[in-house]
C-alpha positions as CSV (number, residue, x, y, z in Angstrom):
1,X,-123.2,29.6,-89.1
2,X,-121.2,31.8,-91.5
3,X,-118.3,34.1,-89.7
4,X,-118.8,37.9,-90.9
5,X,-115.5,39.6,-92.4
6,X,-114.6,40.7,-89.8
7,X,-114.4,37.9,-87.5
8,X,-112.7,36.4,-90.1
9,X,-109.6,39.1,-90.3
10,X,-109.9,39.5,-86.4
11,X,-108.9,35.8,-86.2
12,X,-106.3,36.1,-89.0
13,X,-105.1,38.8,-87.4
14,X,-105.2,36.7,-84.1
15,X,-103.3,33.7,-86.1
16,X,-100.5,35.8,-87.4
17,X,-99.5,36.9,-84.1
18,X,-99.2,33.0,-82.9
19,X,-97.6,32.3,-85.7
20,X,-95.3,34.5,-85.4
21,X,-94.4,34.6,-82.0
22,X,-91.6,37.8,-82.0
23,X,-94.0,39.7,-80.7
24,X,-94.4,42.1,-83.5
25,X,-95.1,45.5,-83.9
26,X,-98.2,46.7,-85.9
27,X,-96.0,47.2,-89.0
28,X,-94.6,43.9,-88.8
29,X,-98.5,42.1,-88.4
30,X,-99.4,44.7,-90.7
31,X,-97.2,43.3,-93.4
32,X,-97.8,39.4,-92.4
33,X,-101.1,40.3,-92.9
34,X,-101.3,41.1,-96.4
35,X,-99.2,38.5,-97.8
36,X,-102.1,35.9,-96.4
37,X,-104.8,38.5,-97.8
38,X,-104.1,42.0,-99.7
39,X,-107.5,42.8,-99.5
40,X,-107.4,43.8,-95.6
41,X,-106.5,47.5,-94.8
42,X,-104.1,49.1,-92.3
43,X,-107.2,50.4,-90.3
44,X,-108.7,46.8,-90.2
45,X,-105.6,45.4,-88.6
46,X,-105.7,48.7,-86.7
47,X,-108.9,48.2,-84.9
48,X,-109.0,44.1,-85.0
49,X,-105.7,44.5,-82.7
50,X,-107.9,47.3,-80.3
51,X,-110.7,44.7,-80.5
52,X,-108.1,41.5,-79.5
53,X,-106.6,43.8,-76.7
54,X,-110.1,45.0,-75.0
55,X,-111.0,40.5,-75.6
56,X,-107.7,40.1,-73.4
57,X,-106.8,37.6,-76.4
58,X,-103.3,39.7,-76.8
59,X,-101.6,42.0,-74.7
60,X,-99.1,45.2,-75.4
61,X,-96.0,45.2,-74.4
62,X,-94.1,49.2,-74.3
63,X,-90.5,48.7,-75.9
64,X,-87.7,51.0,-76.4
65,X,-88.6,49.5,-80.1
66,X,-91.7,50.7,-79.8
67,X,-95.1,48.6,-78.9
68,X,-95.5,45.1,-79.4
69,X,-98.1,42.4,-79.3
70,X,-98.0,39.2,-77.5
71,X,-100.5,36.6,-77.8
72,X,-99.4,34.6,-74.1
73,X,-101.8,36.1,-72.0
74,X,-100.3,33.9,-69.3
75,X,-97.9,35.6,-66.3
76,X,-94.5,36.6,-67.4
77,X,-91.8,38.8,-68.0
78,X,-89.9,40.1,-71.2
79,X,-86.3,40.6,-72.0
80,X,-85.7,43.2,-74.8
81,X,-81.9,42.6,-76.2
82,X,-79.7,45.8,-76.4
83,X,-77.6,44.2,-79.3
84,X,-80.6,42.7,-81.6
85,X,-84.0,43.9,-80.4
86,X,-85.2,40.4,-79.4
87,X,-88.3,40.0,-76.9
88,X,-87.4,37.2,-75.3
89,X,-90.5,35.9,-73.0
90,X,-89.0,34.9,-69.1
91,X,-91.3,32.8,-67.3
92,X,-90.7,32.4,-63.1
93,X,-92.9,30.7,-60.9
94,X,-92.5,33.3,-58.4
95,X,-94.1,35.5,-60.4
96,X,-98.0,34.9,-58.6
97,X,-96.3,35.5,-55.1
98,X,-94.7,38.7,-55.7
99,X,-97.8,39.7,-56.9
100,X,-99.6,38.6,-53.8
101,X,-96.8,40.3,-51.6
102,X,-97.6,43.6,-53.3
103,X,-101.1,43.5,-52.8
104,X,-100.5,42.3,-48.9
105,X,-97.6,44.6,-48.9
106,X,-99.6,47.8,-50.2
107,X,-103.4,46.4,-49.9
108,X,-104.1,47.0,-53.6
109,X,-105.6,44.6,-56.3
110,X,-103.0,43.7,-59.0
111,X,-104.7,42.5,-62.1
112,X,-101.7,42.6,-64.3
113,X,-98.1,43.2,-64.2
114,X,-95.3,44.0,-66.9
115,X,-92.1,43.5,-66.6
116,X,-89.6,44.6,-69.5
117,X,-86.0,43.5,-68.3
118,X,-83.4,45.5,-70.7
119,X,-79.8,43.5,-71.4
120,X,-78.2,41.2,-74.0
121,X,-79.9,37.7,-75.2
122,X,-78.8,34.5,-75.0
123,X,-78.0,34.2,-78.6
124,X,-76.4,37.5,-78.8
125,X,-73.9,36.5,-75.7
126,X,-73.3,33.0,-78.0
127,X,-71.4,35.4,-80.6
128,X,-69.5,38.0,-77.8
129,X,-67.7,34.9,-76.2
């Protein structure tokens, strides 16, 4: 079966953000984009990233930067570096039970979480030593 256009740019779209994996902003995927095909609009990448967001294929992370997409859907945290910008992903295995606690703790139903830590990457603490 033959993929319509826009299955095809949704899973471009869906590819550059793997590929790229510094979780960019829509400007950045905006410009990955066209390199690999010129013909696709700003609005295209506009509403393909709505589409992969509603699909829980991505998710948005809110930055000082602005907002970003990340395409681990998996449970974890985000460092954004003071010095160079960087999201760093943080993965903890006691991620799951905090989130239990909190819904014991406060009988709610958590179905997702973010965490955006703010401080200094590793690579940027390399270069202050």
């Amino acid at each position: 079966m033959e993929l319509g256009r826009n299955t095809k740019q949704k899973q471009l779209i869906l590819e550059v953000i793997k590929k790229e994996k510094n979780h960019p902003t829509i400007s950045d995927l905006y410009e990955e984009v066209l390199k690999i095909d010129p013909s696709i609009g700003q609005a295209t990448v506009y509403r393909n990233v709505n589409k992969l967001l509603d699909e829980g294929k991505i998710k948005r992370i809110i930055t000082d930067s602005g907002i970003r997409y990340d395409c681990d859907c998996n449970n974890h945290y985000h460092l954004e570096c003071s010095k160079c910008g960087r999201i760093m992903d943080i993965y903890d295995d006691k991620y799951m039970k905090l989130t239990r606690r909190m819904e014991e703790e406060y009988s709610v139903k958590i179905d997702d979480c973010t965490v955006l830590f703010k401080g200094i990457c590793d690579k940027c603490l390399k270069y202050e030593k």
